[in-house]
C-alpha positions in Angstrom: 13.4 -24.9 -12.1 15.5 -22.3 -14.1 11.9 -20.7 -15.5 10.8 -20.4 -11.5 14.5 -18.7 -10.9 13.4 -16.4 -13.6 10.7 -15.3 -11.9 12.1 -14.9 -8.7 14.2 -12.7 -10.4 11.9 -10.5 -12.3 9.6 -10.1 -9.1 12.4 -9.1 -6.6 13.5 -6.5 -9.9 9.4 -5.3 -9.9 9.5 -4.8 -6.3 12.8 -3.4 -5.5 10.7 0.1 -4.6 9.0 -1.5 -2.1 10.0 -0.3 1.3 12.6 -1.6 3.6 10.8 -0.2 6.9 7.6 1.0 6.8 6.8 4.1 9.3 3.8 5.0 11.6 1.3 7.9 10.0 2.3 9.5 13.2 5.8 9.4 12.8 5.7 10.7 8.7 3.5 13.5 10.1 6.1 14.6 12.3 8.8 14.7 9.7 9.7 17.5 7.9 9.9 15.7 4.8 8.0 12.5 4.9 8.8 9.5 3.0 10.9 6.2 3.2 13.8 4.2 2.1 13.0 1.3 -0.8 14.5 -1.8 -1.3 16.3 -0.4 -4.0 17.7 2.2 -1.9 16.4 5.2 -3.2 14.3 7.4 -1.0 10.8 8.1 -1.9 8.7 10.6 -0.5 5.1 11.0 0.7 3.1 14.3 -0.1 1.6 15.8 2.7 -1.8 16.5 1.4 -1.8 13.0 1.2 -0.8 12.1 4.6 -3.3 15.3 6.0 -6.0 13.0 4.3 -5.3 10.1 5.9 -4.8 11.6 9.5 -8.5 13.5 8.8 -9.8 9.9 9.0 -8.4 8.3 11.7 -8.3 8.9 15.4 -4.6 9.2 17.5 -4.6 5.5 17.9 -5.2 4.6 13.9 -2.8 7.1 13.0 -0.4 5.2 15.2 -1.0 1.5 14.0 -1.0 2.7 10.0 1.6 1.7 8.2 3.0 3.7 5.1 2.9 2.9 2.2 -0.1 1.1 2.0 0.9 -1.7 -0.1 -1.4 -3.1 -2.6 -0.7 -6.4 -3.4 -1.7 -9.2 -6.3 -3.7 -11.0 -5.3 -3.2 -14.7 -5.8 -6.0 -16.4 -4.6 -8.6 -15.3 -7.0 -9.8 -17.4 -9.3 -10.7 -15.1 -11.6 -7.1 -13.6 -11.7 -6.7 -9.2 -12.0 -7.1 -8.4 -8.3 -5.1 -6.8 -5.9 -5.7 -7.1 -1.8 -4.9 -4.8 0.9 -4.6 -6.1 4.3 -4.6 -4.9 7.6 -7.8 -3.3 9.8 -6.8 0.7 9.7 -5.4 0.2 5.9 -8.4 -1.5 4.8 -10.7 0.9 6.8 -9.0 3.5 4.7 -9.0 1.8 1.4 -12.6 0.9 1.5 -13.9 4.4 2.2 -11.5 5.9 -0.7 -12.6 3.8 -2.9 -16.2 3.1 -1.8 -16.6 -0.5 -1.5 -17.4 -2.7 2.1 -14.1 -5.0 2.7 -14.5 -8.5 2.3 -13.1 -8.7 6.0 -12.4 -6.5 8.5 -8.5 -6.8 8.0 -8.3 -7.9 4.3 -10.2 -6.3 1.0 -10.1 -7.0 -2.5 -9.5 -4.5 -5.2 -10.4 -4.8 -8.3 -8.0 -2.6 -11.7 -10.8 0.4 -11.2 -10.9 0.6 -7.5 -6.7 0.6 -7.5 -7.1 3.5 -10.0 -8.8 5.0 -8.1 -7.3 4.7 -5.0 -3.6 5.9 -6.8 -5.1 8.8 -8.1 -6.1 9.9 -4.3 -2.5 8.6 -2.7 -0.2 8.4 -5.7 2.6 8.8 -3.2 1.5 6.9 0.0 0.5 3.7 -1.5 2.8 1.3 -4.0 2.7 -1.8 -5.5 3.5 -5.5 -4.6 3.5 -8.2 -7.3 3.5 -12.0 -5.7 3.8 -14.7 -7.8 
């Protein structure tokens, strides 16, 4: 029990960027300086080439429903262990045509190491990170 305690504990201390509220496209596009608030409590911003890019491929609606960061999580239910999922339809719609690869799912993808590389060398600043245990 102490070694799962541990863990807890080195996970919440991985993911203490993650965001506390995560904001509309729409609404980051409207802001001056777009970004959010982590976990941690340090404020991170979003570039906004990076947030032009994304609003280029989606309609007013999509823009609307996406959530930023995307957050690109492990993914636990591999078998083969190394992947990462994103989930949700207008996140994975974006993911998969960054990165060039057909989602599993409408609503969920895998990623594989190259295919996150990838995709955080396009949106270094409006995707992050989620490790799960």
């Amino acid at each position: 029990m102490q070694e799962e305690g541990q863990i807890r504990k080195m996970l919440e201390m991985m993911n203490r960027h993650i965001p506390s509220k995560r904001s509309s496209l729409a609404e980051l596009m409207r802001q001056r300086e777009a970004g959010y608030k982590g976990k941690d409590g340090i404020d991170y911003r979003i570039k906004k080439a990076e947030l032009d890019l994304l609003a280029g491929m989606l309609d007013e609606v999509e823009r609307n429903k996406l959530k930023l960061p995307i957050i690109v999580m492990t993914d636990t239910s591999s078998d083969s262990g190394g992947s990462w999922k994103v989930m949700g339809r207008v996140e994975v719609k974006v993911v998969s045509a960054l990165v060039g690869r057909e989602p599993e799912f409408p609503d969920q993808m895998r990623l594989f190491n190259p295919h996150v590389g990838k995709l955080r060398s396009v949106l270094p600043t409006a995707t992050t990170t989620l490790f799960s245990p």
